[in-house]
C-alpha positions in Angstrom: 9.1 -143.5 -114.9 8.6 -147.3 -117.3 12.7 -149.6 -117.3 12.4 -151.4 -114.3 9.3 -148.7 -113.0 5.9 -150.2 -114.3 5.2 -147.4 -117.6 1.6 -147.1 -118.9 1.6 -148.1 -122.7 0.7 -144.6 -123.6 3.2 -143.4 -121.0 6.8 -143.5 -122.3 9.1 -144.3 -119.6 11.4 -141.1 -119.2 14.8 -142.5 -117.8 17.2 -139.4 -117.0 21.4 -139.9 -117.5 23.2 -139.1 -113.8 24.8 -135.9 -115.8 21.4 -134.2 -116.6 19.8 -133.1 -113.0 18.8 -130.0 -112.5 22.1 -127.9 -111.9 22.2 -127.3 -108.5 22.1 -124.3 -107.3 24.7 -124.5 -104.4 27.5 -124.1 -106.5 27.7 -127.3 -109.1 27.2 -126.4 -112.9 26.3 -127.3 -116.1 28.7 -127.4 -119.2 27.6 -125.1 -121.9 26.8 -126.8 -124.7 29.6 -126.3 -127.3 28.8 -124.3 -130.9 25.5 -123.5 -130.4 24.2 -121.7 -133.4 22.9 -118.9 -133.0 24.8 -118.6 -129.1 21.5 -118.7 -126.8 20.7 -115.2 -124.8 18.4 -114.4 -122.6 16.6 -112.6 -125.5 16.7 -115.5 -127.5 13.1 -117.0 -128.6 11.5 -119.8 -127.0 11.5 -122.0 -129.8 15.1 -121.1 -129.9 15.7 -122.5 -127.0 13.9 -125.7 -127.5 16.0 -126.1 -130.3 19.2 -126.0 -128.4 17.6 -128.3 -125.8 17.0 -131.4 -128.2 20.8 -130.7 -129.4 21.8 -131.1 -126.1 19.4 -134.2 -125.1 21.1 -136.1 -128.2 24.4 -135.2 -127.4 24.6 -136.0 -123.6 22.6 -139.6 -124.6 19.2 -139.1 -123.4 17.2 -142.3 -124.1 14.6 -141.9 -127.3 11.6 -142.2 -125.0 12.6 -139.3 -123.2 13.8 -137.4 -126.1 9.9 -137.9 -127.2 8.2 -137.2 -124.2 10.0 -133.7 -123.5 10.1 -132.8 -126.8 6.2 -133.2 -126.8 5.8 -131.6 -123.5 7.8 -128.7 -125.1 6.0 -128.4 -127.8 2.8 -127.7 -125.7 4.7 -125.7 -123.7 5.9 -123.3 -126.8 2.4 -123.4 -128.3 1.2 -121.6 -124.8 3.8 -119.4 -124.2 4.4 -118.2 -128.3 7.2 -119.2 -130.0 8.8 -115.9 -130.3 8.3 -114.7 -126.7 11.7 -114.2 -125.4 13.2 -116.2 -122.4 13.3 -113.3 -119.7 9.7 -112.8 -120.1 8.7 -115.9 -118.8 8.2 -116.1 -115.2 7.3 -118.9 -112.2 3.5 -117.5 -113.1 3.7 -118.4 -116.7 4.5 -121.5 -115.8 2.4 -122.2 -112.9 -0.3 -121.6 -115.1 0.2 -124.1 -117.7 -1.3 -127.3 -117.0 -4.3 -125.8 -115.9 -4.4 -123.7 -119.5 -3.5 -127.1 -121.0 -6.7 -128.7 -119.6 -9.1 -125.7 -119.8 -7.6 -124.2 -123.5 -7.1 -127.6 -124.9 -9.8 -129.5 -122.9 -7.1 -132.3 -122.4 -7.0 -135.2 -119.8 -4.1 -136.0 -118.3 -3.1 -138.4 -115.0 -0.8 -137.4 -112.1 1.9 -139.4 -113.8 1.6 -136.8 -116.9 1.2 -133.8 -115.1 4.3 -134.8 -112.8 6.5 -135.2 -116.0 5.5 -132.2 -117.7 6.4 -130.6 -114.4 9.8 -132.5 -114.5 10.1 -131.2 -118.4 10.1 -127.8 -117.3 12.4 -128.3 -114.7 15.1 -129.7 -116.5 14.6 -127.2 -119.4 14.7 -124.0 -117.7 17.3 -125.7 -115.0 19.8 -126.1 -117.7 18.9 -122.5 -119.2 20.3 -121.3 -116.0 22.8 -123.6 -115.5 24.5 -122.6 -119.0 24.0 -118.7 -117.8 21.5 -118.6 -120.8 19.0 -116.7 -117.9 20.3 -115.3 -114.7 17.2 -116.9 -112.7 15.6 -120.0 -113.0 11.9 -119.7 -113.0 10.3 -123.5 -112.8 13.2 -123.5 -109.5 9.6 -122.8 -107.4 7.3 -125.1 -109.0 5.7 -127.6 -106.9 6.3 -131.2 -108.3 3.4 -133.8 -107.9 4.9 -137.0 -106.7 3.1 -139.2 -108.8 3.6 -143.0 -107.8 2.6 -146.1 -109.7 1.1 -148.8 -108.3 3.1 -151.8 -107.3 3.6 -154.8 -109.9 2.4 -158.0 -108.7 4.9 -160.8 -108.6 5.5 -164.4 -108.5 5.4 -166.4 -105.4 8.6 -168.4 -105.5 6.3 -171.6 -105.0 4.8 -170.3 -108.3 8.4 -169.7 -109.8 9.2 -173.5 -109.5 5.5 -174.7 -111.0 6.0 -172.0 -113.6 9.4 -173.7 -114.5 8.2 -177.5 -114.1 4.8 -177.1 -116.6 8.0 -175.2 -119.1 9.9 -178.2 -118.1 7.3 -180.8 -119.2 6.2 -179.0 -122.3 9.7 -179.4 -123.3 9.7 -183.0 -122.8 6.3 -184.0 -124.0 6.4 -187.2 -125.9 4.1 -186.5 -129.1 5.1 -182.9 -129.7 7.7 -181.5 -127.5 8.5 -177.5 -127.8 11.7 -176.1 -126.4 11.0 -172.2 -126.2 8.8 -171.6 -123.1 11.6 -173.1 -120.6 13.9 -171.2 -122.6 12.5 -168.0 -122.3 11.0 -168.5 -118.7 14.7 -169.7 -117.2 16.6 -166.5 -119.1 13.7 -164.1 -117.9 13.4 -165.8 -114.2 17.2 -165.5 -114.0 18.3 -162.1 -115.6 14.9 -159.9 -115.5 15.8 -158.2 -118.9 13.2 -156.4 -120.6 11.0 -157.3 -123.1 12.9 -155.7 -125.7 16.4 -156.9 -124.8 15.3 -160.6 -125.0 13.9 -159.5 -128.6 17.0 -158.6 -129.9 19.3 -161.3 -128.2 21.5 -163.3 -130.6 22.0 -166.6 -130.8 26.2 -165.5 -129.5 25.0 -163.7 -126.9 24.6 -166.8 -124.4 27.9 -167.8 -124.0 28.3 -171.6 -123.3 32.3 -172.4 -123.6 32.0 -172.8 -119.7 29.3 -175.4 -119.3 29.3 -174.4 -115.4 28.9 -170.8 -115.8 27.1 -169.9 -118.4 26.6 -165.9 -119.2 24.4 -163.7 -121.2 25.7 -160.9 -122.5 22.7 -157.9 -123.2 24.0 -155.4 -125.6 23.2 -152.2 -127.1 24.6 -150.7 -130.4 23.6 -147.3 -129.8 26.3 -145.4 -128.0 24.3 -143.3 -125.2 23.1 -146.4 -123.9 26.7 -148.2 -123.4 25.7 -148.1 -119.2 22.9 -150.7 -120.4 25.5 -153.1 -121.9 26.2 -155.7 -119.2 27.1 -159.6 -118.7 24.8 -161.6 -116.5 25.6 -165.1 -115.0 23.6 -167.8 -116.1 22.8 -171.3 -114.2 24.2 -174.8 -115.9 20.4 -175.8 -116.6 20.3 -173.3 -119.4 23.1 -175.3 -121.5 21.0 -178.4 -122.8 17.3 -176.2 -122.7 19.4 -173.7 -124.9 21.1 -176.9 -126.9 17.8 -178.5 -127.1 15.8 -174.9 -128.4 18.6 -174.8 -131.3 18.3 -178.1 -132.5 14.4 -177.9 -133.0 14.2 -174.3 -133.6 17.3 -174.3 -135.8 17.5 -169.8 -135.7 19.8 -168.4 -137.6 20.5 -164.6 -136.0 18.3 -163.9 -133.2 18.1 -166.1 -130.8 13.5 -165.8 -131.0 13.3 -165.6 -134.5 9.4 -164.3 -133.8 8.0 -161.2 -132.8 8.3 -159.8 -129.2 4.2 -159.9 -129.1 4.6 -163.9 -130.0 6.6 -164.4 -127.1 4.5 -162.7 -124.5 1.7 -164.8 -125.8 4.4 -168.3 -124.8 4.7 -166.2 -121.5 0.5 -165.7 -120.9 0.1 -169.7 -122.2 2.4 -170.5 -119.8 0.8 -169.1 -117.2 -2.6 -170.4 -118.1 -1.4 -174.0 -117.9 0.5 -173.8 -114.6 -2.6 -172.6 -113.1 -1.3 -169.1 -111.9 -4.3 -166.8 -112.2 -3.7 -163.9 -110.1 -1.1 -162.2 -112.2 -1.0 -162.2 -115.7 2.3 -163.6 -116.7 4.4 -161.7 -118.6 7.7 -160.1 -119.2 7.0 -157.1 -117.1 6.0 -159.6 -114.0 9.1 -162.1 -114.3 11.4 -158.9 -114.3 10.0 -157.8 -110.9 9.9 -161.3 -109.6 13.6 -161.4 -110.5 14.2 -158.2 -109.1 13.1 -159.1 -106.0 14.3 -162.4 -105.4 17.8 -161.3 -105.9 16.9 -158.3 -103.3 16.0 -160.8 -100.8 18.7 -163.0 -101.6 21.0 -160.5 -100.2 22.9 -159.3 -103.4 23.9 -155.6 -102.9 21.7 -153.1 -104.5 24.3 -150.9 -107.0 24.8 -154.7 -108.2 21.6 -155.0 -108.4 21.0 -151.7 -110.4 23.7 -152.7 -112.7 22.0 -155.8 -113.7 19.0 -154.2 -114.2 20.4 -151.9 -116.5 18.9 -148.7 -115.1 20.3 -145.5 -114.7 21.2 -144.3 -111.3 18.1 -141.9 -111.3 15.4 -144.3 -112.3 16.7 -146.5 -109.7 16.0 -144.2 -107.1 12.0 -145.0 -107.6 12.5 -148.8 -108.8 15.0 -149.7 -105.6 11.9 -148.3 -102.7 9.2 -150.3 -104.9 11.5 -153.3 -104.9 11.6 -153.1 -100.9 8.6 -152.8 -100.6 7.6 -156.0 -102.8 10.1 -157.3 -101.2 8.7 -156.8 -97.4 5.0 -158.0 -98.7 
């Protein structure tokens, strides 16, 4: 799982809200989804079901990726159990038997990481089924999940931090043709770790300057479901005059990188190459770890450090252990 957690590029990261674990079975339940047309029974139809499912993933704010991934994972899922078999024919074996049908039926591929997800998909699926008293037994309770870990990222040395920051420095000095944007976007991305596609869509307002001293981005999303993501991060002074300086020769109008998120990974990697750092490739994915970890070992508390982040409570169960164990290297 892809927010902080390193994600393949044909992986999407699947980041689960607090409120959609498995129900669990000591006593805590789900809430039934409201107005569900037709009402779900236990002789309701797969595809029925899977229906009722994406309702719900929209409504309780799943994030798109994972919207996509388990609706894909369903739809393999449906195609291998038949869309009309009803839900209290399918048992632990059914399932059991799946991903090995997938890869002999299908002749598909798939890494630990996949197989551990599609695992996870039919865990959540048939874990709310019973949790809304859809089905009076839960049969992917027994299935054995694959703990699937992805590699540690590499990060910055700090000493490599500060030449990183210097060369940025210097290019935005240079006498004969002087360029703003690469101290810019290495200070934001060294101090705030935001993703890739946060620092996309910043606006020009969202660096708020009115206290010279204290400085403060604000990341925002429009989209409703992923309000927990919204969050103001404290900036140091030396962003006012790069930021003042970027303006005045880049002279944007909306977003604050009026250029496409591609464009600035390739003023990230450039960077990199003249500073001399060769054994990481630098990039927005490697300046978020370095940040994350430098603020680990700097002693700031981890829910704040999950908060600035922006990851859900879940994903940060995976993301914090990685983090101390970067952090211990």
């Amino acid at each position: 799982m892809s927010e902080l957690p390193v994600s393949s590029h044909d992986e999407p990261e699947v980041d689960l809200p607090q409120e959609t674990l498995i129900p669990d079975r000591e006593g805590a339940t789900v809430e039934p989804p409201p107005d569900l047309t037709p009402p779900l029974r236990a002789n309701s139809s797969v595809v029925e079901a899977v229906n009722a499912f994406h309702e719900y993933m929209v409504r309780k704010g799943f994030s798109e990726n994972t919207i996509k991934a388990f609706q894909n994972d369903l739809k393999f899922l449906t195609d291998y159990l038949g869309r009309e078999t009803r839900l209290y024919h399918v048992s632990t074996q059914n399932l059991d038997e799946f991903l090995p049908w997938l890869a002999e039926t299908r002749g598909m591929e798939f890494s630990a990481k996949t197989q551990a997800r599609r695992i996870t998909t039919m865990k959540v699926f048939f874990g709310w089924l019973h949790g809304v008293g859809v089905i009076s037994t839960d049969p992917a309770e027994p299935l054995v999940q694959i703990q699937a870990r992805t590699p540690l990222a590499t990060i910055l040395r700090d000493s490599d931090v500060r030449t990183l920051l210097l060369k940025a420095q210097d290019i935005s000095r240079d006498r004969q043709n002087p360029d703003a944007r690469p101290y810019l976007l290495v200070s934001l991305l060294v101090q705030t770790g935001i993703k890739k596609a946060e620092c996309a869509r910043l606006l020009i307002d969202d660096i708020d300057i009115a206290q010279p001293s204290s400085p403060v981005l604000m990341v925002r999303y429009r989209e409703e479901r992923y309000a927990h993501k919204n969050r103001s991060l404290g900036l140091t002074a030396t962003i006012v005059p790069a930021l003042q300086q970027y303006l005045a020769q880049y002279n944007p109008q909306d977003l604050l990188f009026d250029c496409t998120p591609r464009n600035l990974e390739y003023v990230l990697e450039d960077l990199g190459e003249l500073a001399g750092i060769r054994y990481v490739q630098v990039g927005f994915e490697a300046l978020r770890w370095t940040c994350a970890v430098r603020d680990f070992r700097n002693g700031m508390p981890e829910e704040q450090l999950r908060q600035k982040m922006g990851l859900s409570k879940i994903s940060w169960r995976e993301t914090s252990e990685k983090v101390r164990l970067l952090a211990g290297r």
